[in-house]
PyMOL Python script that loads the backbone (N, CA, C, O; Angstrom):
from pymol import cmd

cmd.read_pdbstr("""\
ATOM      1  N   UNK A   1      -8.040  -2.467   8.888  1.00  0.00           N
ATOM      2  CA  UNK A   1      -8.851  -3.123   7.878  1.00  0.00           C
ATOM      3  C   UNK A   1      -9.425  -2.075   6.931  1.00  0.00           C
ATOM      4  O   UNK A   1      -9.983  -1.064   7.359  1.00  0.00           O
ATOM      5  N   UNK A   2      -9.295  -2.306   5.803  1.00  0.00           N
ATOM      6  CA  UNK A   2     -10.152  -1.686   4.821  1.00  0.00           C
ATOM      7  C   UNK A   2     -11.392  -2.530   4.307  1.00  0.00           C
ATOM      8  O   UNK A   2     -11.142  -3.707   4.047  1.00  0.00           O
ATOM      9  N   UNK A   3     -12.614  -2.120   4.136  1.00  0.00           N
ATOM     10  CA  UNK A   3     -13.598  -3.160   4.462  1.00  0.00           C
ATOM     11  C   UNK A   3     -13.410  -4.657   4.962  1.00  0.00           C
ATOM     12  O   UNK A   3     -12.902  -4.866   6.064  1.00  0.00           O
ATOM     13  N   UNK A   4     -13.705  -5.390   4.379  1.00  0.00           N
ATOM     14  CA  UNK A   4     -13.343  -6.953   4.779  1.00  0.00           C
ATOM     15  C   UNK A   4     -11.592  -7.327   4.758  1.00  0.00           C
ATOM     16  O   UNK A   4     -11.125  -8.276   5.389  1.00  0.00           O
ATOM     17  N   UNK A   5     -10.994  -6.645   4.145  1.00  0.00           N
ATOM     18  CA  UNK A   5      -9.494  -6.633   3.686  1.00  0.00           C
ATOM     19  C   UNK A   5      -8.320  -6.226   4.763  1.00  0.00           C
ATOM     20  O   UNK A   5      -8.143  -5.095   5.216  1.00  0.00           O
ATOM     21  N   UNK A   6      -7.565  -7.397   5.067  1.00  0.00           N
ATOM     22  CA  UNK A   6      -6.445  -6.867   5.601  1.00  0.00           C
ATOM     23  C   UNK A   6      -4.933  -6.303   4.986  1.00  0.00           C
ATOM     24  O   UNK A   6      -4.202  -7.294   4.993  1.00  0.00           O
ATOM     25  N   UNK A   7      -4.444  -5.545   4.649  1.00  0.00           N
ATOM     26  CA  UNK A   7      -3.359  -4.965   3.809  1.00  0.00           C
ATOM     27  C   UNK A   7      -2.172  -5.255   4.623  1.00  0.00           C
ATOM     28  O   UNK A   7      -1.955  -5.063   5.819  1.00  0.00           O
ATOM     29  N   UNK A   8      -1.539  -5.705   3.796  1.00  0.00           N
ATOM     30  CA  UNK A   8       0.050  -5.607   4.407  1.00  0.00           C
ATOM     31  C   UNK A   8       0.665  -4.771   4.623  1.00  0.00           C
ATOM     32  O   UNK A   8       1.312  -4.789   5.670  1.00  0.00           O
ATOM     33  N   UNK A   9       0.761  -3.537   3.646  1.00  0.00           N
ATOM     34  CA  UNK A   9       1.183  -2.562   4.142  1.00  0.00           C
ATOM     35  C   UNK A   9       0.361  -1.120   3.414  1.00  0.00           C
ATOM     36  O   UNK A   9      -0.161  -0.969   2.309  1.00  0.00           O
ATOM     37  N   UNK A  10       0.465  -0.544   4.146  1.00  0.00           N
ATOM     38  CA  UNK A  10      -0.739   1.027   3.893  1.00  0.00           C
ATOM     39  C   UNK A  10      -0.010   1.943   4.267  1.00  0.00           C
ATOM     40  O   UNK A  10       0.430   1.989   5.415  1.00  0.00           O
ATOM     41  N   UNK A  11       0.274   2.933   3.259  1.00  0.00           N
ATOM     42  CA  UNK A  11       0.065   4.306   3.467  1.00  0.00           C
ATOM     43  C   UNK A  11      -1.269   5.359   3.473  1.00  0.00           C
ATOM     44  O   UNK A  11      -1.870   5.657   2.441  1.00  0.00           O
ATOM     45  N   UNK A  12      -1.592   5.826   4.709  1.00  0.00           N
ATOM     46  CA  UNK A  12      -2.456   6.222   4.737  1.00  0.00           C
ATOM     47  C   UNK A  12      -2.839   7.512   4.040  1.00  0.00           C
ATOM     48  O   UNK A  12      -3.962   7.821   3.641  1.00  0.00           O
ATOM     49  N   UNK A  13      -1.745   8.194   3.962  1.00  0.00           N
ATOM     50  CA  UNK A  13      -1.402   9.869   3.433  1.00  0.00           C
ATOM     51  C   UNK A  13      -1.761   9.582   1.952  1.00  0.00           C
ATOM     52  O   UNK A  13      -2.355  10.363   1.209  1.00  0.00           O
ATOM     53  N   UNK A  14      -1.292   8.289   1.622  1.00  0.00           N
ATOM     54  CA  UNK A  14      -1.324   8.387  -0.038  1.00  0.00           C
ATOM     55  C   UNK A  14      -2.245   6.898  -0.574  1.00  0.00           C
ATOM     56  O   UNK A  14      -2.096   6.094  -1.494  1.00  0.00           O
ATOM     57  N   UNK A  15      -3.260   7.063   0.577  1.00  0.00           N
ATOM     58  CA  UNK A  15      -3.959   5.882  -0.089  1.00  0.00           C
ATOM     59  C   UNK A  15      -3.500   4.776  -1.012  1.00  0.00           C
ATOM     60  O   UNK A  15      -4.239   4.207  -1.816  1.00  0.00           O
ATOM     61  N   UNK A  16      -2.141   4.505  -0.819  1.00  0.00           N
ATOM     62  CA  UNK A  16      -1.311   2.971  -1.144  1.00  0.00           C
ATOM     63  C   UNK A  16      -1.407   2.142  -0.358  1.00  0.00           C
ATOM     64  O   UNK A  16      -1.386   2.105   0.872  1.00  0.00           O
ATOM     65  N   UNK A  17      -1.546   1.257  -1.347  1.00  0.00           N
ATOM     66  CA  UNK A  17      -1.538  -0.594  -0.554  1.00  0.00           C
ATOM     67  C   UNK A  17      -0.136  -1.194  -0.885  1.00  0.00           C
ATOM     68  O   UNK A  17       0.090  -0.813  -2.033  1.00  0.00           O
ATOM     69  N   UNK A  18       0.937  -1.956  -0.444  1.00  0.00           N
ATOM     70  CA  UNK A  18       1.647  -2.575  -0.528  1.00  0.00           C
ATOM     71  C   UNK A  18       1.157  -4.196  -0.184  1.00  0.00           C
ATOM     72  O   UNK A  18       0.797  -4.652   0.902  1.00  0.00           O
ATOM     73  N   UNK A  19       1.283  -4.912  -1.553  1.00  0.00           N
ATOM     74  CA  UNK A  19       0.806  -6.110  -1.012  1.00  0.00           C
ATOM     75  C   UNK A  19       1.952  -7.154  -1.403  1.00  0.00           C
ATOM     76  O   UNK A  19       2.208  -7.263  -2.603  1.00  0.00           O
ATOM     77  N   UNK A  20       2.731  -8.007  -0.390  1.00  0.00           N
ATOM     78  CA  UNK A  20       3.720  -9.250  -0.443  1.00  0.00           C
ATOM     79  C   UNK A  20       3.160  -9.815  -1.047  1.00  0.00           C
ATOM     80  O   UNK A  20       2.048  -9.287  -1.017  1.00  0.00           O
ATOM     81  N   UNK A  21       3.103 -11.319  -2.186  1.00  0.00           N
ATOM     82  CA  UNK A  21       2.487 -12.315  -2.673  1.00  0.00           C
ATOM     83  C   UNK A  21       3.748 -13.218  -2.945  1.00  0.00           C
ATOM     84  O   UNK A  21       4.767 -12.881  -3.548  1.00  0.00           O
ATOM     85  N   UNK A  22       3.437 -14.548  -2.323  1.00  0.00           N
ATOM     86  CA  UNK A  22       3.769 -15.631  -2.252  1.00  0.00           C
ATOM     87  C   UNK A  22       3.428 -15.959  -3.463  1.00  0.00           C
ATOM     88  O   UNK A  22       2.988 -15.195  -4.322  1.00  0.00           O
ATOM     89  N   UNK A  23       3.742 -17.798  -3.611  1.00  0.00           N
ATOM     90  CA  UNK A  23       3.523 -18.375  -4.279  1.00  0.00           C
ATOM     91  C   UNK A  23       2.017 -19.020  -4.636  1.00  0.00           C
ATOM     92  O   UNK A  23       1.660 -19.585  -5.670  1.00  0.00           O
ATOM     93  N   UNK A  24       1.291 -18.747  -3.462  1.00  0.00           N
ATOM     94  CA  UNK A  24       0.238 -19.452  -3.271  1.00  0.00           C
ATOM     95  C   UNK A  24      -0.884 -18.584  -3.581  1.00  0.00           C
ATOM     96  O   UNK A  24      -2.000 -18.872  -3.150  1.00  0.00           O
ATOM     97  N   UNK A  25      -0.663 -17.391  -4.395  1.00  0.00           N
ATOM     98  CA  UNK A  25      -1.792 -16.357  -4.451  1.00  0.00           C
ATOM     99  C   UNK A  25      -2.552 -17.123  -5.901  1.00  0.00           C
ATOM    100  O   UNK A  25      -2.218 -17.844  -6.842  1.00  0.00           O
ATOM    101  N   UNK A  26      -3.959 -16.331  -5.287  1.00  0.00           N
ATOM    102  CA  UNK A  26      -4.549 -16.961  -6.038  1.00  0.00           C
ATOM    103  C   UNK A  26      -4.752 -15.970  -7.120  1.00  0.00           C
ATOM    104  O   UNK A  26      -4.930 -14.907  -6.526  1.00  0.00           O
ATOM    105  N   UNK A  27      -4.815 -15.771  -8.318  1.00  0.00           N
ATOM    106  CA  UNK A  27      -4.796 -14.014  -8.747  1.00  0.00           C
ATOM    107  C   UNK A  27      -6.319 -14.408  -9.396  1.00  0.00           C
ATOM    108  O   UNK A  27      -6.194 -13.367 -10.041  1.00  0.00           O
ATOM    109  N   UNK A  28      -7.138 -14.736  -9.665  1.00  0.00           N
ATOM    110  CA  UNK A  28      -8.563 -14.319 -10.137  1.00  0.00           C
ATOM    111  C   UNK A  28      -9.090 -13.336  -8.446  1.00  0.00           C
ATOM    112  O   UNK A  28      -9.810 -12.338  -8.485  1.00  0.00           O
ATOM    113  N   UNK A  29      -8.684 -13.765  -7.504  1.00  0.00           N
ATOM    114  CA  UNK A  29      -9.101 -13.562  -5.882  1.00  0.00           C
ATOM    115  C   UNK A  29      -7.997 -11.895  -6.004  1.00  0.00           C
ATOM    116  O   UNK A  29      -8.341 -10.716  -5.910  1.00  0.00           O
ATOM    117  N   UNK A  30      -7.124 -12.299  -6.158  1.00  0.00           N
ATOM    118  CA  UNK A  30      -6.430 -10.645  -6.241  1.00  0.00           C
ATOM    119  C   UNK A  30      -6.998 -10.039  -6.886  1.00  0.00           C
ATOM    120  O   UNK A  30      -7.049  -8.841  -6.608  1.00  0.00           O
ATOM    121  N   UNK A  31      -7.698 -10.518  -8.044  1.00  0.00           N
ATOM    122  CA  UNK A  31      -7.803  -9.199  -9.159  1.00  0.00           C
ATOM    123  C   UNK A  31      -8.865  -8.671  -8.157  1.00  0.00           C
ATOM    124  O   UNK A  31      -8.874  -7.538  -7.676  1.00  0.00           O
ATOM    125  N   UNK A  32      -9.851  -9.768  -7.891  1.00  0.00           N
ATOM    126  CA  UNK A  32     -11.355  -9.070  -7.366  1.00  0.00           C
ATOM    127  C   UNK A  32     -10.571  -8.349  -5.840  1.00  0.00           C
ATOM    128  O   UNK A  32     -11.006  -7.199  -5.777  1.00  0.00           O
ATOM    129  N   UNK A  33      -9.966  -8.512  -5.084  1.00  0.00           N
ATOM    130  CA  UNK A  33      -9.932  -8.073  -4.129  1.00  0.00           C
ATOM    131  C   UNK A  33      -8.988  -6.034  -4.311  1.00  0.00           C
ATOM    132  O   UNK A  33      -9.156  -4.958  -3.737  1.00  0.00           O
ATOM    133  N   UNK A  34      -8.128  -6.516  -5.358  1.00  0.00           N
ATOM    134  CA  UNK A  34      -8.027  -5.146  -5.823  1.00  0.00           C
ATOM    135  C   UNK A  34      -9.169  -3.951  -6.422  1.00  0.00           C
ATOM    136  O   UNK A  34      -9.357  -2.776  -6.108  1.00  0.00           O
ATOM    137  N   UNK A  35      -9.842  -4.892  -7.469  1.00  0.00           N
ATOM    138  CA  UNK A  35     -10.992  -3.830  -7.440  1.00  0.00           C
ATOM    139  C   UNK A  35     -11.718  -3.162  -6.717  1.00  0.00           C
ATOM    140  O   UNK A  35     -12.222  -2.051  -6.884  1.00  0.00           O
ATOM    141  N   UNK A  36     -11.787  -4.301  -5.403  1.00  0.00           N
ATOM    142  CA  UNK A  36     -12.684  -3.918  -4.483  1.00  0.00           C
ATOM    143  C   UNK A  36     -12.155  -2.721  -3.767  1.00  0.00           C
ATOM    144  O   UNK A  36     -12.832  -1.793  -3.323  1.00  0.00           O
ATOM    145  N   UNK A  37     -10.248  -2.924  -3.686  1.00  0.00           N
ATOM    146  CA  UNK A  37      -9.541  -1.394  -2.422  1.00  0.00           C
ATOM    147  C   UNK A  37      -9.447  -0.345  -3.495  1.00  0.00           C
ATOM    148  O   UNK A  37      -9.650   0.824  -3.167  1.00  0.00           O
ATOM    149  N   UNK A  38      -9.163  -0.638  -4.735  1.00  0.00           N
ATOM    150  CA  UNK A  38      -9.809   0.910  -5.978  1.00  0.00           C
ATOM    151  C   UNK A  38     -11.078   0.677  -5.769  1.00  0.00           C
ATOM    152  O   UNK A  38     -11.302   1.510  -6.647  1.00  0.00           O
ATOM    153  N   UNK A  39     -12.224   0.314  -5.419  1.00  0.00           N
ATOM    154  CA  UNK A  39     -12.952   1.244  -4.870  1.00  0.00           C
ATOM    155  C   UNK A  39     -13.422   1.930  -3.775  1.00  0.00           C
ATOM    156  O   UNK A  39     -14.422   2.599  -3.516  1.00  0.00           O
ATOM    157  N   UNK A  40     -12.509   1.610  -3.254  1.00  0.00           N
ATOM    158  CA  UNK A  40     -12.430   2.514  -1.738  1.00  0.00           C
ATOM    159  C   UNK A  40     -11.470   3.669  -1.769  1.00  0.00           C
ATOM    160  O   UNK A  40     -11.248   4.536  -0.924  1.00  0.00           O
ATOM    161  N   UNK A  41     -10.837   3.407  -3.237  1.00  0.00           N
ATOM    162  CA  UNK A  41     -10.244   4.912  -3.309  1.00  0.00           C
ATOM    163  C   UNK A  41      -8.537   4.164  -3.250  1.00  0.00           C
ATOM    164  O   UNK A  41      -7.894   4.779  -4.100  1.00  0.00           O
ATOM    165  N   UNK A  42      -8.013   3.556  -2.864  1.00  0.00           N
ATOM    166  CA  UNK A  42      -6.675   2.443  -2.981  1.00  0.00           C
ATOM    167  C   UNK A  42      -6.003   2.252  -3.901  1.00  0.00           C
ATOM    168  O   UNK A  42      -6.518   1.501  -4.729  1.00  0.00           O
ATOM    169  N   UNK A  43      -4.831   2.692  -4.185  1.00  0.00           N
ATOM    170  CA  UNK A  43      -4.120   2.137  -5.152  1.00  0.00           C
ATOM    171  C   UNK A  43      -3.178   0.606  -4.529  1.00  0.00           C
ATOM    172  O   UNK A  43      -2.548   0.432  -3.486  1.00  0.00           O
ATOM    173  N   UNK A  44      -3.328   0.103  -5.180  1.00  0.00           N
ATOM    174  CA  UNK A  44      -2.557  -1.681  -4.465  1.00  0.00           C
ATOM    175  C   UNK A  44      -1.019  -1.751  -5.566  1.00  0.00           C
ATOM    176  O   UNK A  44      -1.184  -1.733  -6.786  1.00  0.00           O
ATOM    177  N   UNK A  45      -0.065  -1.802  -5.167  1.00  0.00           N
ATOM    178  CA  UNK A  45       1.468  -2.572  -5.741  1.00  0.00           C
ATOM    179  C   UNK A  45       1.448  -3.944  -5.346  1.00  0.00           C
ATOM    180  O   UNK A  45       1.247  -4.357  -4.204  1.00  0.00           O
ATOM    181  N   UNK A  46       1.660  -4.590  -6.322  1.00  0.00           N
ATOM    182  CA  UNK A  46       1.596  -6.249  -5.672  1.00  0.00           C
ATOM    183  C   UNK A  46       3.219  -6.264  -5.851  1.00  0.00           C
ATOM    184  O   UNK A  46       3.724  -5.578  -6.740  1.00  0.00           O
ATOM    185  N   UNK A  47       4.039  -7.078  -4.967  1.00  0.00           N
ATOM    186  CA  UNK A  47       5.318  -7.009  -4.885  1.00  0.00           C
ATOM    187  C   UNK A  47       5.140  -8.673  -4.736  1.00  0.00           C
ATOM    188  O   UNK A  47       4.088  -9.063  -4.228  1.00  0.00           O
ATOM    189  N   UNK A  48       6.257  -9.788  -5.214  1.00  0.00           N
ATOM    190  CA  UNK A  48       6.634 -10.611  -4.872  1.00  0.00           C
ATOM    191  C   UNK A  48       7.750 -11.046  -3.464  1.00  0.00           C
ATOM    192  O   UNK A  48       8.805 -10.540  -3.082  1.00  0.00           O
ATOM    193  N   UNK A  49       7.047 -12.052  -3.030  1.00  0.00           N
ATOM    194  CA  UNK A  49       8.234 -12.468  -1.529  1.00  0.00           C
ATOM    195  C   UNK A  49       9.887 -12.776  -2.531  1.00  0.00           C
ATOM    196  O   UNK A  49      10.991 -12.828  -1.989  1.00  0.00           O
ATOM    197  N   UNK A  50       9.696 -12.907  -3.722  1.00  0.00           N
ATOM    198  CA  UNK A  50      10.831 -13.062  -4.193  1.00  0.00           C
ATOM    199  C   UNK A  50      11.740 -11.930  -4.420  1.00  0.00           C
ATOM    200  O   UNK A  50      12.924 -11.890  -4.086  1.00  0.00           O
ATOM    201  N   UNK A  51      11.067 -11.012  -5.024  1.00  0.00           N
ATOM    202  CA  UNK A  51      11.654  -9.641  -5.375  1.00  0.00           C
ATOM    203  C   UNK A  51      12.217  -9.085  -3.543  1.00  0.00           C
ATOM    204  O   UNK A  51      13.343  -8.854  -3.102  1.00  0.00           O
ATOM    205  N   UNK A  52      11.074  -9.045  -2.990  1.00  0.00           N
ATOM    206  CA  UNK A  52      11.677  -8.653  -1.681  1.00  0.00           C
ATOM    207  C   UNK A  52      13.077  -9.619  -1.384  1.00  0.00           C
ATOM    208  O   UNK A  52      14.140  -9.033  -1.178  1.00  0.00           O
ATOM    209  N   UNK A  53      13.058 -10.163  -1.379  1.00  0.00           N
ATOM    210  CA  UNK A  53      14.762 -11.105  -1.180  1.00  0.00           C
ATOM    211  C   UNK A  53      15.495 -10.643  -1.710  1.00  0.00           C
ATOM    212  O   UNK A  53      16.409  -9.955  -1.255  1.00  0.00           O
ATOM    213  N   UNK A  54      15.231 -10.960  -3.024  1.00  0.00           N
ATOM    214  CA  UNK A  54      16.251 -10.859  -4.403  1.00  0.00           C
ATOM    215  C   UNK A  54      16.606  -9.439  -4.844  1.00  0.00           C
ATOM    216  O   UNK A  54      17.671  -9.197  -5.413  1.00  0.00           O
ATOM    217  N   UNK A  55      15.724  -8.541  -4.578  1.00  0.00           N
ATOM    218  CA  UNK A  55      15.835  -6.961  -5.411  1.00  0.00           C
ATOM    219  C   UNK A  55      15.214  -6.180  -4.527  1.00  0.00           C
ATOM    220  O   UNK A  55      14.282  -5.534  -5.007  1.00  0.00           O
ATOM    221  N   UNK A  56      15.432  -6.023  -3.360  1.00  0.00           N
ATOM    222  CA  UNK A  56      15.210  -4.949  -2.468  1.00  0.00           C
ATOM    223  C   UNK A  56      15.784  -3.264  -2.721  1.00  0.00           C
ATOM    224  O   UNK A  56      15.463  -2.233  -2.130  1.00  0.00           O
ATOM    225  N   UNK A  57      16.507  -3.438  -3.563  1.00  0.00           N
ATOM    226  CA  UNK A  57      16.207  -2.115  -4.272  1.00  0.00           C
ATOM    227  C   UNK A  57      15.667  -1.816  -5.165  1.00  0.00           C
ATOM    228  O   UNK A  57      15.431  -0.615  -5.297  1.00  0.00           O
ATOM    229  N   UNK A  58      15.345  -2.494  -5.904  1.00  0.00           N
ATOM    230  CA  UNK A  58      14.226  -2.542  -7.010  1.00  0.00           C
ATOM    231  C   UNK A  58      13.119  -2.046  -6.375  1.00  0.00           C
ATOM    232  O   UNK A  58      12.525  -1.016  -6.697  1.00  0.00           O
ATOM    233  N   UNK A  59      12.723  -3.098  -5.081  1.00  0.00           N
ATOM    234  CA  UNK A  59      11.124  -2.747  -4.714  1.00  0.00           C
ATOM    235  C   UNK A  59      11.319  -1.724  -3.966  1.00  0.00           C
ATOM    236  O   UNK A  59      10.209  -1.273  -3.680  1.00  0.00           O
ATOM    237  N   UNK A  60      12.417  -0.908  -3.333  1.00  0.00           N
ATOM    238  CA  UNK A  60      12.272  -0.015  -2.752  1.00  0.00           C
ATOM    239  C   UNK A  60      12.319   1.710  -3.486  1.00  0.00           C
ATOM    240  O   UNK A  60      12.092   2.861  -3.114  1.00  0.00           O
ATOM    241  N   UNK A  61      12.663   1.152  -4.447  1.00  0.00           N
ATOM    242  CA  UNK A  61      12.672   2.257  -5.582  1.00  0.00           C
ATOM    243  C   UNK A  61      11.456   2.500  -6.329  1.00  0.00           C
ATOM    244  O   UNK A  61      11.147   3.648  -6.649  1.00  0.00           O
ATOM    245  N   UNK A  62      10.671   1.390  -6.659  1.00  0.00           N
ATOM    246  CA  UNK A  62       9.280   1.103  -6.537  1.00  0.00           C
ATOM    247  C   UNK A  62       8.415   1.837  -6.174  1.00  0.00           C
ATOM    248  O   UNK A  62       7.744   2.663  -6.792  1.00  0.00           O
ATOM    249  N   UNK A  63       8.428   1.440  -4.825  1.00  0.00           N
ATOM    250  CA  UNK A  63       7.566   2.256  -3.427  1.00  0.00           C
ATOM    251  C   UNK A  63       8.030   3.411  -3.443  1.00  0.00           C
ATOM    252  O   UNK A  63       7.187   4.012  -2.776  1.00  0.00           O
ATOM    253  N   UNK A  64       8.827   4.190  -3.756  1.00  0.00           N
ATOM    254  CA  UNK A  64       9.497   5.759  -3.536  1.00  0.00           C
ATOM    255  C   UNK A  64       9.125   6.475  -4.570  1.00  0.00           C
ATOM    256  O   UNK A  64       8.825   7.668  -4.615  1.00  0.00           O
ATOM    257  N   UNK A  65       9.174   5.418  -5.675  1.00  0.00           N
ATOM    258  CA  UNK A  65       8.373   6.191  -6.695  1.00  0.00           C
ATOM    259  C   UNK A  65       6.904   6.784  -7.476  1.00  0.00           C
ATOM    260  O   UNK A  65       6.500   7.610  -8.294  1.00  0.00           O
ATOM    261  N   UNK A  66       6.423   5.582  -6.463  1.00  0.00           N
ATOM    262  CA  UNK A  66       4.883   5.311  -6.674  1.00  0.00           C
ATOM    263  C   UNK A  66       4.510   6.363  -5.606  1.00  0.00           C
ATOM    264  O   UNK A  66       3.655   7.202  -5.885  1.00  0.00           O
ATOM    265  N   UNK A  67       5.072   6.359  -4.472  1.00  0.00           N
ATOM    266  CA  UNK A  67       4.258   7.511  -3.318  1.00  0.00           C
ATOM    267  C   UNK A  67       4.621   8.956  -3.996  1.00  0.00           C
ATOM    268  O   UNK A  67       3.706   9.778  -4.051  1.00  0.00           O
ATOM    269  N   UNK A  68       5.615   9.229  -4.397  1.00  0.00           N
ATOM    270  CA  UNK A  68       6.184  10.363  -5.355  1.00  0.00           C
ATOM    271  C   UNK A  68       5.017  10.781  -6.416  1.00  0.00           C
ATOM    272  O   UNK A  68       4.561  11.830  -5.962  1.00  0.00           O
ATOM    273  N   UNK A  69       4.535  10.554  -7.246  1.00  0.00           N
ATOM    274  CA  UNK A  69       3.679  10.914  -8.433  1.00  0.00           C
ATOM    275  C   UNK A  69       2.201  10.855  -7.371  1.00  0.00           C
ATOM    276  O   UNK A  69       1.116  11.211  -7.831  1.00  0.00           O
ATOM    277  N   UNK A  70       2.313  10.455  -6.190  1.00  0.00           N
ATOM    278  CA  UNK A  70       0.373  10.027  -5.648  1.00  0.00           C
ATOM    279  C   UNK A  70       0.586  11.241  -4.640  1.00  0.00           C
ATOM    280  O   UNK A  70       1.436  11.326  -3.754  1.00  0.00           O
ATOM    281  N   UNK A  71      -0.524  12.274  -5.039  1.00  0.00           N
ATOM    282  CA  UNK A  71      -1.186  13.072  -3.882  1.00  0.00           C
ATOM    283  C   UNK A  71      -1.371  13.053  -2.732  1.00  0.00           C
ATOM    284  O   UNK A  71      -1.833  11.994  -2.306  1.00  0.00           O
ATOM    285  N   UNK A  72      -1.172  13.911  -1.953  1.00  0.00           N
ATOM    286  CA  UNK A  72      -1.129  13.482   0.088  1.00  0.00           C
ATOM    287  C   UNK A  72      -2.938  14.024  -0.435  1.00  0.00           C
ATOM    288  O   UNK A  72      -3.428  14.808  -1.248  1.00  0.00           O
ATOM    289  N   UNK A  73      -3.578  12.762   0.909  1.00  0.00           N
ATOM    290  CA  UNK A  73      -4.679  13.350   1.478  1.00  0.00           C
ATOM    291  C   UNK A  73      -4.692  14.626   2.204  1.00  0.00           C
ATOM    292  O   UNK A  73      -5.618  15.404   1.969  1.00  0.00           O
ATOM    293  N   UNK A  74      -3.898  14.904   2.950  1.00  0.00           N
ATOM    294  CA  UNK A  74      -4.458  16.007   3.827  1.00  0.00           C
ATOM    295  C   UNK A  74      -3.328  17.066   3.590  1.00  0.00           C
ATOM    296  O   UNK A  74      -2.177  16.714   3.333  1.00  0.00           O
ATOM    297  N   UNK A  75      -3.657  18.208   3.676  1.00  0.00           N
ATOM    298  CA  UNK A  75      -2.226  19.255   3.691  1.00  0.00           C
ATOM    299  C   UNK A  75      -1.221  18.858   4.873  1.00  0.00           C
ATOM    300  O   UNK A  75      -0.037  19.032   4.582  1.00  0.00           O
ATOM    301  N   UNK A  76      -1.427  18.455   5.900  1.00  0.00           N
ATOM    302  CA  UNK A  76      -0.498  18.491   6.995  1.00  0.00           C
ATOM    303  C   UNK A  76      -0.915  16.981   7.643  1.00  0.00           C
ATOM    304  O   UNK A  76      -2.055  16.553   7.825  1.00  0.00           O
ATOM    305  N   UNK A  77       0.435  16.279   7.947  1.00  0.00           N
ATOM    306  CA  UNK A  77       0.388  15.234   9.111  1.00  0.00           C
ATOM    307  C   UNK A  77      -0.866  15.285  10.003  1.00  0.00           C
ATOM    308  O   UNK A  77      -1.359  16.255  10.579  1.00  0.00           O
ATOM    309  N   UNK A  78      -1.276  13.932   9.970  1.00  0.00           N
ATOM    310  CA  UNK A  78      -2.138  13.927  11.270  1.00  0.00           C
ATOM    311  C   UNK A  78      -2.081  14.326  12.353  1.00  0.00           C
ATOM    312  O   UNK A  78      -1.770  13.298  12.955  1.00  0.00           O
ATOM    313  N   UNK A  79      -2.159  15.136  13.124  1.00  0.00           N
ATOM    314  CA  UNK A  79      -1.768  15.610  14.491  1.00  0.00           C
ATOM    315  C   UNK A  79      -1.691  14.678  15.654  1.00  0.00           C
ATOM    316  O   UNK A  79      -2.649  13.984  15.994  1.00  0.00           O
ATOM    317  N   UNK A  80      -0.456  14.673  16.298  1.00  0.00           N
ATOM    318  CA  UNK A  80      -0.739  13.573  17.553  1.00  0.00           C
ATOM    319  C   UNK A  80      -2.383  13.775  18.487  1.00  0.00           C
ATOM    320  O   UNK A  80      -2.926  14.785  18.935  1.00  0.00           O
ATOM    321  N   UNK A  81      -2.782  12.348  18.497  1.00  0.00           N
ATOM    322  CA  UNK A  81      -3.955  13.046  19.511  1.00  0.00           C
ATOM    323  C   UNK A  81      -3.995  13.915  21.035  1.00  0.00           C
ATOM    324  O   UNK A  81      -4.687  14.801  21.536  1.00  0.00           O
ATOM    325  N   UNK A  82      -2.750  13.040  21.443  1.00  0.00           N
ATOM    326  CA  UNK A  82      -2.162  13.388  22.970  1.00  0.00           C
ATOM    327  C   UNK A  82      -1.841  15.090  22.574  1.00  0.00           C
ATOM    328  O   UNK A  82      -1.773  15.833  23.553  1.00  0.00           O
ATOM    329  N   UNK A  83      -1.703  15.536  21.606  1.00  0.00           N
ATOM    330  CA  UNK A  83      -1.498  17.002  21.420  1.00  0.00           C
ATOM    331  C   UNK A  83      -0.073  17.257  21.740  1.00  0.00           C
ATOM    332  O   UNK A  83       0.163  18.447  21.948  1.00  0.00           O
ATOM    333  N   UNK A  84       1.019  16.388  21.842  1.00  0.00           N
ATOM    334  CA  UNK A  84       2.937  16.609  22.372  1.00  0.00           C
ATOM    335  C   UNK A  84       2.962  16.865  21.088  1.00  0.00           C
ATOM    336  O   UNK A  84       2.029  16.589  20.333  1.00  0.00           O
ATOM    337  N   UNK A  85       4.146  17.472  20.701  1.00  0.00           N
ATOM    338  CA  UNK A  85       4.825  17.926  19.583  1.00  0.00           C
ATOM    339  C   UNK A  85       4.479  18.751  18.835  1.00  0.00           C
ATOM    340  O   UNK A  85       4.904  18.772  17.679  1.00  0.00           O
ATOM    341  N   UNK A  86       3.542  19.720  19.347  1.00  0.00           N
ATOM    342  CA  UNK A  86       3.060  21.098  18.867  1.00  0.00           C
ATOM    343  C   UNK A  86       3.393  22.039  18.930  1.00  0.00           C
ATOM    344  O   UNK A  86       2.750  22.956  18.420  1.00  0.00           O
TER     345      UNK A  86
END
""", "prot")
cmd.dss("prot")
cmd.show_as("cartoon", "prot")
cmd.util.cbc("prot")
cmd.orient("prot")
């Protein structure tokens, strides 16, 4: 969860939101709910359930490109906690 917000999909390294939207979105409720994850620092892609069907390379070219130009939070991967792979 990012405050009250559940995300569909998150990159955490690059503070991206990936969000699916149906038909049933309400967008005055998106807009506000986007403002709200830019201000937690979030960039949000709204992707359609259609495009995902229809143009899965489109949206995947999308997403590759958008994490591409956005800054990693941290210099290095999170470290496993269990401490294996060190």
């Amino acid at each position: 969860m990012i405050g009250p917000y559940i995300a569909d999909f998150l990159c955490a390294q690059k503070k991206l939101i990936i969000e699916v939207d149906g038909d049933t979105h309400d967008l005055k409720e998106d807009a506000r709910r986007d403002a709200a994850l830019l201000s937690f620092g979030y960039h949000v892609i709204r992707i359609t359930n259609q495009d995902v069907m229809q143009n899965m390379d489109g949206v995947l070219t999308l997403v590759l490109t958008q994490l591409n130009q956005m800054a990693d939070r941290w210099p290095h991967p999170t470290p496993n906690p269990e401490g294996e792979g060190q």
